[in-house]
C-alpha positions in Angstrom: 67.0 24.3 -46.6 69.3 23.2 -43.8 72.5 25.2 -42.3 75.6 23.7 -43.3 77.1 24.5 -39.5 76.2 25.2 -36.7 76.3 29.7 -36.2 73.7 32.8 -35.8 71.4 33.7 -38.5 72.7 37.2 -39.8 70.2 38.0 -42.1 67.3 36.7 -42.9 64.9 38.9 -45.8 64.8 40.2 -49.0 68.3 41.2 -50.9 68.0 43.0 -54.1 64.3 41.5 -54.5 65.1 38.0 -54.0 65.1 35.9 -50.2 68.6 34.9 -48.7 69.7 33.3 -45.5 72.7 34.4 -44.1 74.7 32.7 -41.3 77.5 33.4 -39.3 79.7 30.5 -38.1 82.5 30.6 -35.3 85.6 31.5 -36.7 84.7 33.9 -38.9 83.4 32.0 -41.6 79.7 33.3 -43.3 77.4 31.0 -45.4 74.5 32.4 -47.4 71.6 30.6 -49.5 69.7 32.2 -51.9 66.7 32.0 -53.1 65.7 30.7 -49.4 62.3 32.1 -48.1 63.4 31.9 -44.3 62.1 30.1 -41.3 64.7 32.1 -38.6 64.8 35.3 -37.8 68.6 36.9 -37.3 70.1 36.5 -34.1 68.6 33.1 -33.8 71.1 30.4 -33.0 70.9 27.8 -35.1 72.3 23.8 -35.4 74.8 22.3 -38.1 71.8 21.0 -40.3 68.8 23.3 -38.7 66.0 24.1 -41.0 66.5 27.8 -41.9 64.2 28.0 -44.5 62.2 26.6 -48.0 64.4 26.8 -50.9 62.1 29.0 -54.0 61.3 28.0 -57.4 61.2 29.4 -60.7 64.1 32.3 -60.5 66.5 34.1 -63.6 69.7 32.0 -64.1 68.7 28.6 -62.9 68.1 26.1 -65.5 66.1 23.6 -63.3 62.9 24.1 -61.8 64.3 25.0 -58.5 68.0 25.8 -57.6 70.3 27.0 -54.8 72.8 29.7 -54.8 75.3 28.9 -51.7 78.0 31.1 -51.0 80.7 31.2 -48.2 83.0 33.8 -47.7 85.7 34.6 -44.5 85.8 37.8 -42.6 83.3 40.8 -42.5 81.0 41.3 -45.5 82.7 44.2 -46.7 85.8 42.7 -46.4 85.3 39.3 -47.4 87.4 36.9 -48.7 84.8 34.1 -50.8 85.9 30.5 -51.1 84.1 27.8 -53.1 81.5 26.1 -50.4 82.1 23.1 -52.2 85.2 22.4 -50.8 84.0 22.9 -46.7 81.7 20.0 -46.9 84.2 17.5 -49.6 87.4 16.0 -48.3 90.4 15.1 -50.2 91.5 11.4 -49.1 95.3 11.5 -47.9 97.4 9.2 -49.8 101.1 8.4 -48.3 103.3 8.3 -51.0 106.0 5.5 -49.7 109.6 6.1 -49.4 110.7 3.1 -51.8 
């Protein structure tokens, strides 16, 4: 599993019996991957696509053999506003419409 941007490992362990990767970026924003058996250790600085960890098989609520739970959210974790991850990694063409 790679980090989507560059930022500190906040947590790296075991939440609620499954493993999760947690990453702070500058700015505020927090990334997390779940189920992620990790490679860091928090405090560790990592790079925008940094191995943090081995994504794990075989888990409740995933249809395929293996599959990734990403989450972003802004602000502090008990505050947190979460956004869709989706849309800090896809961008939207600009189109001009003209005058005429």
């Amino acid at each position: 599993m790679l980090a989507a941007a560059a930022g500190t490992v906040v947590f790296a362990g075991e939440l609620a019996g499954r493993p999760l990767v947690s990453v702070a970026h500058p700015g505020g924003l927090r990334t997390s991957y779940e189920p992620v058996r990790a490679s860091v250790r928090p405090g560790q600085l990592v790079g925008a696509g940094a191995v943090i960890g081995a994504l794990q098989p075989g888990h409740a609520g995933c249809a395929a053999s293996v599959c990734l739970h990403w989450g972003a959210m802004w602000g502090a974790a008990a505050r947190a506003d979460y956004v869709d991850p989706v849309a800090l990694v896809v961008t939207t063409p600009i189109r001009l419409k003209p005058l005429r």
